[in-house]
C-alpha positions as CSV (number, residue, x, y, z in Angstrom):
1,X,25.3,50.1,27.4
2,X,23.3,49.4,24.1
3,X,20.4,47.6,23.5
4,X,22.8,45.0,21.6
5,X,24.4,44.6,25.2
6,X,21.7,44.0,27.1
7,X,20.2,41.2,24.7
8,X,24.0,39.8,24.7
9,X,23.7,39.5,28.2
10,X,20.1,38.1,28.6
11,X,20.9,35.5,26.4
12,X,24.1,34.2,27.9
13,X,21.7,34.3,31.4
14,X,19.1,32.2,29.8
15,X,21.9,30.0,28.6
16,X,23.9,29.4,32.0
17,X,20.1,29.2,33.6
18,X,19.2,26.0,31.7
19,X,22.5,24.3,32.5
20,X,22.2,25.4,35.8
21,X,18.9,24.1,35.6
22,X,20.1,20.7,34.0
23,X,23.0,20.1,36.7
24,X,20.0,20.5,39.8
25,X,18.0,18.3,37.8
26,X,20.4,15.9,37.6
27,X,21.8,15.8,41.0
28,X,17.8,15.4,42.3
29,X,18.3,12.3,39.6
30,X,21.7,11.2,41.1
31,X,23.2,11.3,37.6
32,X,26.6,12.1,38.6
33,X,28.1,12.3,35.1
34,X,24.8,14.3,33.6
35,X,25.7,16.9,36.7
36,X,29.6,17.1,35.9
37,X,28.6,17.6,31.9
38,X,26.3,20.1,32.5
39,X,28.8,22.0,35.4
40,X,31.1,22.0,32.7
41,X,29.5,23.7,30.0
42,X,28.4,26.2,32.7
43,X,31.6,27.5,32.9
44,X,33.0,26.5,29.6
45,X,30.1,28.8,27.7
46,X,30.1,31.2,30.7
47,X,34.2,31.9,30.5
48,X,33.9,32.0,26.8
49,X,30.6,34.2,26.4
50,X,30.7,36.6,29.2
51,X,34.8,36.6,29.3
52,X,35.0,37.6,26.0
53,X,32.7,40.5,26.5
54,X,36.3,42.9,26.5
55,X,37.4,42.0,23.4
56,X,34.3,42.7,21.7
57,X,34.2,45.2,19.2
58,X,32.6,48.1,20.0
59,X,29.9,48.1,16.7
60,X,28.5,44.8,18.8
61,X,29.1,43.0,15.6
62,X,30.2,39.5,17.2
63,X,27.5,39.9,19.6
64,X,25.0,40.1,17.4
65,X,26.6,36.8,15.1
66,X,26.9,35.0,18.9
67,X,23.0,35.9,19.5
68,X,22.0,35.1,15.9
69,X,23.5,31.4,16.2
70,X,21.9,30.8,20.2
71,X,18.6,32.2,18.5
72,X,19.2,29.7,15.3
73,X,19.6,27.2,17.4
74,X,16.7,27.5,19.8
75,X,14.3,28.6,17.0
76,X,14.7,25.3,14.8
77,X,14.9,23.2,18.2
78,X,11.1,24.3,18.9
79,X,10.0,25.2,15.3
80,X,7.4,22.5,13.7
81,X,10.5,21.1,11.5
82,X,9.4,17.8,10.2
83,X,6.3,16.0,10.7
84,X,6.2,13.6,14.1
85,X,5.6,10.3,11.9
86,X,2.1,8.3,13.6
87,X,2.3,4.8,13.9
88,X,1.3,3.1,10.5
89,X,-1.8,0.6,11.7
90,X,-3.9,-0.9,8.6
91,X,-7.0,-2.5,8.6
92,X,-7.2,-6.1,9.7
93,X,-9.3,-8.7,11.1
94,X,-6.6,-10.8,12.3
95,X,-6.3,-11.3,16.3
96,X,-4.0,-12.8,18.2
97,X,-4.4,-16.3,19.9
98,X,-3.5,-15.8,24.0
99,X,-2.4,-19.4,24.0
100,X,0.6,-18.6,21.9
101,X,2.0,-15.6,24.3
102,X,5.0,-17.0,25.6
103,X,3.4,-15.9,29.3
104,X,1.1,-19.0,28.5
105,X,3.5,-21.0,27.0
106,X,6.2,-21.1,29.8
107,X,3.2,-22.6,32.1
108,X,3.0,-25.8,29.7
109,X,4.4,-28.1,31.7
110,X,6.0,-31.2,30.0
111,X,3.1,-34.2,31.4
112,X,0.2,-31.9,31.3
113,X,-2.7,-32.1,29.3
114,X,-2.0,-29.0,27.7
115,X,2.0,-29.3,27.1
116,X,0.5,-32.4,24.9
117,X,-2.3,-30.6,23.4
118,X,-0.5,-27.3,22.5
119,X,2.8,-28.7,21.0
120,X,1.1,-31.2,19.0
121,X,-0.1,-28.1,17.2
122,X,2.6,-25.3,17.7
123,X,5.5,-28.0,17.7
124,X,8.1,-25.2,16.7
125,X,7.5,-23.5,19.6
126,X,8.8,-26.9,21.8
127,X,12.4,-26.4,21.9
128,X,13.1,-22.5,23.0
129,X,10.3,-23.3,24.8
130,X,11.7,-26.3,26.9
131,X,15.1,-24.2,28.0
132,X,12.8,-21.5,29.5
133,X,11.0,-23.7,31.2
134,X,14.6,-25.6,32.6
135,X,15.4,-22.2,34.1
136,X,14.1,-21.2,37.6
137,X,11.0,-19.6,37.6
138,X,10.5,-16.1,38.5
139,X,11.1,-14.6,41.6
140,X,12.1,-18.8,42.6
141,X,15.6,-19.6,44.1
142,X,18.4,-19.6,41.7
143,X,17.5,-16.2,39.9
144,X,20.3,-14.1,40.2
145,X,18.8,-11.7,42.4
146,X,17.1,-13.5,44.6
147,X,16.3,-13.0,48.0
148,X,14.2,-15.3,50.2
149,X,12.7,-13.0,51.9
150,X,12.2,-9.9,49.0
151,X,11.2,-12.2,46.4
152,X,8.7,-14.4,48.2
153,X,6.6,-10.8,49.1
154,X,6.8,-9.8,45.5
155,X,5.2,-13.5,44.5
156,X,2.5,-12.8,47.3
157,X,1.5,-9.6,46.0
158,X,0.9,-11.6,42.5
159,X,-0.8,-14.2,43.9
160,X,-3.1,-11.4,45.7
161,X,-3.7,-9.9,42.1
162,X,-4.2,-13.4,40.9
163,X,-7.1,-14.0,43.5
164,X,-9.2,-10.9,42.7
165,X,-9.8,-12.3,39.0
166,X,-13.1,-13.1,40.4
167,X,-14.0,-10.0,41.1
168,X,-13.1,-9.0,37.3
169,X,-17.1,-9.0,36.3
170,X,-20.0,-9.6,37.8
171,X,-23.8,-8.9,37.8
172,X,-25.6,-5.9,36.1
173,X,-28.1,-4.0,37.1
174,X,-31.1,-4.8,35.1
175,X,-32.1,-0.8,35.2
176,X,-29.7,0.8,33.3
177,X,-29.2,4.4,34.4
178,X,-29.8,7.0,31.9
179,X,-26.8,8.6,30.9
180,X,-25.5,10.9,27.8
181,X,-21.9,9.8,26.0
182,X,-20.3,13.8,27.4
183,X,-21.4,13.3,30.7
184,X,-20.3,9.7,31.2
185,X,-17.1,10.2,30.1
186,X,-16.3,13.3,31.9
187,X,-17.7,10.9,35.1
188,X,-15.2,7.9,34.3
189,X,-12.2,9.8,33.6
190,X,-12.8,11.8,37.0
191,X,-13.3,9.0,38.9
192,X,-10.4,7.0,37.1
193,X,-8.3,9.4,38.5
194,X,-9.9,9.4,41.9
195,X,-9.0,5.6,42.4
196,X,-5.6,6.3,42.1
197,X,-4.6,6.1,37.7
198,X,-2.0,9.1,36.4
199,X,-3.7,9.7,33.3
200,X,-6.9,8.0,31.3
201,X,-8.4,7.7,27.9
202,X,-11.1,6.4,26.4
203,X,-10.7,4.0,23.2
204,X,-13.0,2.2,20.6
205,X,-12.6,-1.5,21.0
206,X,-10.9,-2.8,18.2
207,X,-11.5,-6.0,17.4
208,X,-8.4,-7.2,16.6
209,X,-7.1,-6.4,20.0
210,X,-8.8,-8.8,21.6
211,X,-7.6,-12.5,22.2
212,X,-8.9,-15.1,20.6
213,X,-8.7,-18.0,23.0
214,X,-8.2,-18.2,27.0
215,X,-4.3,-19.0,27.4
216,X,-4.3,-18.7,31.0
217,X,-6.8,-18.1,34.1
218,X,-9.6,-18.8,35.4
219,X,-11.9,-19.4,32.7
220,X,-11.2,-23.0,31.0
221,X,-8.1,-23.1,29.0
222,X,-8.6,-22.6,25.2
223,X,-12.4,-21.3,25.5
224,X,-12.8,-19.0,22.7
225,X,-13.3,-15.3,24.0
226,X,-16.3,-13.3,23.2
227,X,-16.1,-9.9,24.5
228,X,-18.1,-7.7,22.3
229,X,-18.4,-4.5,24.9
230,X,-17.5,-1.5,22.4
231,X,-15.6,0.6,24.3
232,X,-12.0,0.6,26.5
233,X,-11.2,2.9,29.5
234,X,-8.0,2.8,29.2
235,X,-5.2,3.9,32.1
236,X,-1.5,4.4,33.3
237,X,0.0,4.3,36.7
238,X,3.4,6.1,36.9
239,X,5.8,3.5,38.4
240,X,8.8,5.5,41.0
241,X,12.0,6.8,39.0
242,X,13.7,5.5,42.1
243,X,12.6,1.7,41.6
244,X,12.9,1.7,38.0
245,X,16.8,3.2,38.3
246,X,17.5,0.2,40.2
247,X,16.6,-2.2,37.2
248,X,17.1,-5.0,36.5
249,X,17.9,-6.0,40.6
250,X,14.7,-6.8,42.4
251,X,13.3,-3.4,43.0
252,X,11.9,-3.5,39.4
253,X,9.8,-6.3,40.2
254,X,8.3,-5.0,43.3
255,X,7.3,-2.1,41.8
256,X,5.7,-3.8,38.9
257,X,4.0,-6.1,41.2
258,X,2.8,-2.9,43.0
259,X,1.8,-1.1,40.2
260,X,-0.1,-4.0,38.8
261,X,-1.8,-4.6,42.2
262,X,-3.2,-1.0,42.3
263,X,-4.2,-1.4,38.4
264,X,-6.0,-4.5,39.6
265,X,-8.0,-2.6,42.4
266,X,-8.5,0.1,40.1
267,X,-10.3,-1.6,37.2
268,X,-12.4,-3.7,39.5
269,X,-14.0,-1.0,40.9
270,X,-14.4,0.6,37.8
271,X,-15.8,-2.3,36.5
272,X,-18.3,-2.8,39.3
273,X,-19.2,1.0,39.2
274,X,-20.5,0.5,35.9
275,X,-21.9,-2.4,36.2
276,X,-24.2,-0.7,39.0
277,X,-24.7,1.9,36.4
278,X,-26.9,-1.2,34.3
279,X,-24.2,-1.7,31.6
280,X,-21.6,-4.9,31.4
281,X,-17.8,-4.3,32.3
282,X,-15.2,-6.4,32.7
283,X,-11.7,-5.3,34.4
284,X,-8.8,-6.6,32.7
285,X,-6.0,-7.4,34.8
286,X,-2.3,-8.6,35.7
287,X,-2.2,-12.3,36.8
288,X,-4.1,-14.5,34.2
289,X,-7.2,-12.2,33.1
290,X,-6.8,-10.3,30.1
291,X,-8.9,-10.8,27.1
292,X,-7.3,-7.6,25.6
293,X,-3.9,-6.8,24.6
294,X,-3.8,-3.6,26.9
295,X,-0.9,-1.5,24.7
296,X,-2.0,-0.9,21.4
297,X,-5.6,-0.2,22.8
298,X,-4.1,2.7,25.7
299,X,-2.3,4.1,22.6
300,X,-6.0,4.2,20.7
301,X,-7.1,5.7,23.9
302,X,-4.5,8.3,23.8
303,X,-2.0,8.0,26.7
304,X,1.0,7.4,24.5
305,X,2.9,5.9,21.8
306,X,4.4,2.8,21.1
307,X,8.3,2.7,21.6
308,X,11.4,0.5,19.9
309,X,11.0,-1.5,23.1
310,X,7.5,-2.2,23.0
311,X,6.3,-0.5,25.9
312,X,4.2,2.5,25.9
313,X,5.2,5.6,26.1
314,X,3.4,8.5,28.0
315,X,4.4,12.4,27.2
316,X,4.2,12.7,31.1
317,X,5.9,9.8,32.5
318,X,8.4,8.1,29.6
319,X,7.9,4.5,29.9
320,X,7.8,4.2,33.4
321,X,4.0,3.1,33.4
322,X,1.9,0.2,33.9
323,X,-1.5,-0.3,32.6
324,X,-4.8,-0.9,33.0
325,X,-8.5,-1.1,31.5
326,X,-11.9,-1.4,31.9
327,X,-14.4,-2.4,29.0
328,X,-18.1,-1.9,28.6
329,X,-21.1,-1.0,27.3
330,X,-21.6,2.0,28.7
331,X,-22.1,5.0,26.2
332,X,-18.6,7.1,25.7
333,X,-16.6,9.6,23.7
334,X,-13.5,8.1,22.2
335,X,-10.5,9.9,22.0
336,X,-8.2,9.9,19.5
337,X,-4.4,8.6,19.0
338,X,-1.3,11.2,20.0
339,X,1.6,11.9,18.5
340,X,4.6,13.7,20.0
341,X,7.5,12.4,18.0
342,X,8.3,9.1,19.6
343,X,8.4,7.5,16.0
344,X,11.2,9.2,14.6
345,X,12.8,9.7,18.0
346,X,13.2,5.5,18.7
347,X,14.4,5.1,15.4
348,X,17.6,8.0,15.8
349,X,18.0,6.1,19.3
350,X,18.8,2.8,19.2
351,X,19.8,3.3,23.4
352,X,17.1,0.4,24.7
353,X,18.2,-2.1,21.6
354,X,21.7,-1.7,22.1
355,X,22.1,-2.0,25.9
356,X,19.0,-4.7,26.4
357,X,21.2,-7.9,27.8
358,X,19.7,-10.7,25.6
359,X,19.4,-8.8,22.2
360,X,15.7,-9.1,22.5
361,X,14.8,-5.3,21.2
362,X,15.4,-5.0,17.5
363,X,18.4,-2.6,16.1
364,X,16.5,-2.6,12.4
365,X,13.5,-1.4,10.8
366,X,9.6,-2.2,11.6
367,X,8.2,-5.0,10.8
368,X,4.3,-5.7,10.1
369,X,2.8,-7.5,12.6
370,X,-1.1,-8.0,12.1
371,X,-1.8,-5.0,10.4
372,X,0.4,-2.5,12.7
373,X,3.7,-1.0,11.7
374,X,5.8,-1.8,14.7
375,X,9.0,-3.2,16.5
376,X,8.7,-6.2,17.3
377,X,10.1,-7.8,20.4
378,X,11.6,-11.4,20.9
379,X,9.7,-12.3,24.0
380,X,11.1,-15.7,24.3
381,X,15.1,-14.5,24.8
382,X,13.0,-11.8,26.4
383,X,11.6,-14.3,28.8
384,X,14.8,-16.5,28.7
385,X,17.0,-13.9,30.1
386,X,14.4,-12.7,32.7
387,X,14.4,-16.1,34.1
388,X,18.2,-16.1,34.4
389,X,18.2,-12.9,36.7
390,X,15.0,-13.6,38.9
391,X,13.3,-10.4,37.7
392,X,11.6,-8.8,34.7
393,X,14.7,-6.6,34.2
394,X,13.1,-3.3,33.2
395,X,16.6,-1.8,31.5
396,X,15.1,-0.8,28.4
397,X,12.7,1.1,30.4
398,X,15.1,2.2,32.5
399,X,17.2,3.8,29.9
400,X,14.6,4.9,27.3
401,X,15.6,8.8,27.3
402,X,11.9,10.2,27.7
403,X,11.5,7.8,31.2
404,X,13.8,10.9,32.8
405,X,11.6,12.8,35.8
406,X,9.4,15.3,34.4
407,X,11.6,18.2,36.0
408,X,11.4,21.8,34.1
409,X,14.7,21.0,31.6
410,X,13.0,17.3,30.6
411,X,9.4,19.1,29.7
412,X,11.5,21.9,27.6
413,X,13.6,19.2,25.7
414,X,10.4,16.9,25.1
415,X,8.4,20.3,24.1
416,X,10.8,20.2,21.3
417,X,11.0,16.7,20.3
418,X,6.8,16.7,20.1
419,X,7.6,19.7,17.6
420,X,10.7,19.3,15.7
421,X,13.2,16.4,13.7
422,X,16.0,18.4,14.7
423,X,14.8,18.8,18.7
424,X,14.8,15.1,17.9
425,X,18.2,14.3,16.6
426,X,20.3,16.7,18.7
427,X,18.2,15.3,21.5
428,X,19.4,11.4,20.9
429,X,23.0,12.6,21.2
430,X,22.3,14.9,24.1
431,X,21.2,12.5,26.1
432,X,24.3,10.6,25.3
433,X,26.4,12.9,26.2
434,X,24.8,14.1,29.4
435,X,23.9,10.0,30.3
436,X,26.3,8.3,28.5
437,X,25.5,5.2,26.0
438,X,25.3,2.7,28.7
439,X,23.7,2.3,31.5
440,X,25.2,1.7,35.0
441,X,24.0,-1.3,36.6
């Protein structure tokens, strides 16, 4: 047997392997129709590459065209082809106003001092903003997945994460402990981890991400916020494949309301670590008590990038995460934004815009929204459609194609998506083809 031979047969191995590989993956996902594709072209390459091995010529001259293509193939899926495009963000000073989120605005209740306060400034906001309110409320009888029993636990895990604002800061200790940037941020991303987050970064706090004005919690509504700590700890908390498959029934919102809960418990006693350190911090959680607008500073922090759908997305965990963060005072290394082809991936895709249930995700280009190049989401049929079902949905994160389990196959594909334009093209179809274009629900 030549040496042609051999490498004729190693390759067709290390072909069958990875579809082999694939099928197991996808029965531990229970993705019947990703297993049946990939048993398929097990035996469909196998017949055709090993079967054919008789009618060869001798000289090994197919063999060698057969290798060259499988070689072609695998060598411009992991080649750097084509720059992984960063997220455009120019400079601004403009920040966003916390009373306009359209979590605020759904609480102003018509007869309230602050229904007739807000809409006598933001009047075009009054109508859409009337037939969300008409709807049940979330997780409240008349959702289409509610359950009395299921539902009411998932509101008492909010209102737990609700009561612990008051634990969000606190006093400092007047002797500040003396610390070096490199050591202290070794120390917080350690012990980030050691409370329970999947991954952490640290981020310069930009300005513009921070509210301008109290739109819901404790602190008196409308207050102007002054939070002028410089830096963000930044986290993620992977949230179960399991749960998130099950979106948009009820299992989406329990785990979101547990994820949020341990991101609550988290930041807090970050916070109050540092704070016994001698320098301010303030957890920022679920529930009423952010003063930062927690995505675009995790991706400043490094855990991911922004997707179509507007949720961040981590190279480990897709967007299957929830997050948290800390600010302070405390003396810190900033790290720096990632890229791993997320840009150019989300703009092949289209999967999350064209399944999401009330249009809400955009099918077009970016648009510029306070100085960042981004997607931008309509919250309020967002919101509208959420209140319909009784939970916050969670199909776009459910079928976003880099929110698969981070089994062997899924690192190797998004290894070459992070490196090449054609890794991501032939990826957007693949996962069509191995997934299908809709998502079964």
């Amino acid at each position: 047997m030549t040496v042609v031979h051999i490498l004729f047969f190693v390759t067709g191995l290390a072909v069958c392997i990875f579809f082999a590989a694939f099928g197991v993956s996808s029965i531990r996902e229970k993705k019947p129709r990703a297993a049946l594709v990939s048993a398929a072209m097990l035996i469909a390459f196998g017949l055709v590459w090993f079967g054919g091995y008789a009618l060869l010529t001798p000289a090994g001259f197919t063999q060698l065209i057969s290798m060259a293509i499988i070689a072609l193939v695998a060598i411009l899926f992991f080649m750097p082809l084509g720059k992984a495009e960063a997220i455009r963000v120019g400079k601004t000073s403009e920040r966003f106003d916390e009373r306009d989120a359209i979590f605020s605005r759904e609480e102003y209740h018509p007869g309230t001092e602050k229904h007739e306060r807000y809409y006598a400034v933001r009047p075009e906001f009054k109508e859409i903003d009337d037939k969300i309110r008409e709807l049940p409320e979330l997780l409240e009888p008349g959702g289409r997945y509610y359950d009395p029993i299921r539902s009411r636990h998932c509101s008492e895990v909010f209102d737990m994460i609700t009561e612990l604002g008051s634990q969000v800061d606190g006093e400092v200790n007047p002797i500040a402990a003396d610390v070096n940037a490199v050591d202290a941020t070794r120390s917080m991303k350690d012990l980030t981890l050691q409370l329970g987050a999947d991954e952490v970064g640290i981020a310069l706090l930009n300005r513009a991400y921070i509210y301008t004005h109290v739109g819901r919690g404790p602190e008196p509504w409308g207050s102007p916020i002054d939070n002028s700590h410089k830096f963000a700890i930044a986290f993620d908390i992977e949230m179960s494949y399991t749960m998130v498959e099950q979106a948009p029934r009820l299992a989406i919102t329990e785990e979101t309301a547990q994820k949020y809960l341990r991101a609550a418990e988290i930041s807090i006693s970050l916070a109050e670590y540092i704070r016994k350190m001698g320098y301010p911090a303030r957890a920022h959680i679920a529930g009423s008590n952010y003063q930062i607008i927690l995505p675009p500073v995790a991706y400043e922090a490094g855990l991911g990038e922004l997707g179509r759908h507007g949720y961040l997305i981590s190279q480990r965990f897709g967007a299957r995460i929830r997050l948290g963060a800390v600010t302070t005072d405390l003396p810190l290394i900033a790290d720096k934004p990632i890229t791993f082809g997320v840009q150019d991936f989300c703009e092949k895709c289209l999967k999350c815009a064209t399944q999401c249930p009330s249009a809400s995700i955009p099918k077009a280009g970016k648009t510029v929204v306070r100085g960042v190049e981004k997607w931008q989401l309509d919250a309020e049929s967002c919101l509208h459609y959420w209140r319909k079902i009784g939970t916050d949905c969670g199909l776009c994160m459910k079928v976003c194609p880099f929110s698969h389990p981070g089994s062997f196959v899924h690192r190797l594909i998004r290894e070459g998506i992070r490196r090449s334009s054609f890794a991501r093209t032939v990826s957007v179809y693949g996962d069509d083809l191995f997934y299908g274009k809709r998502a079964q629900f």
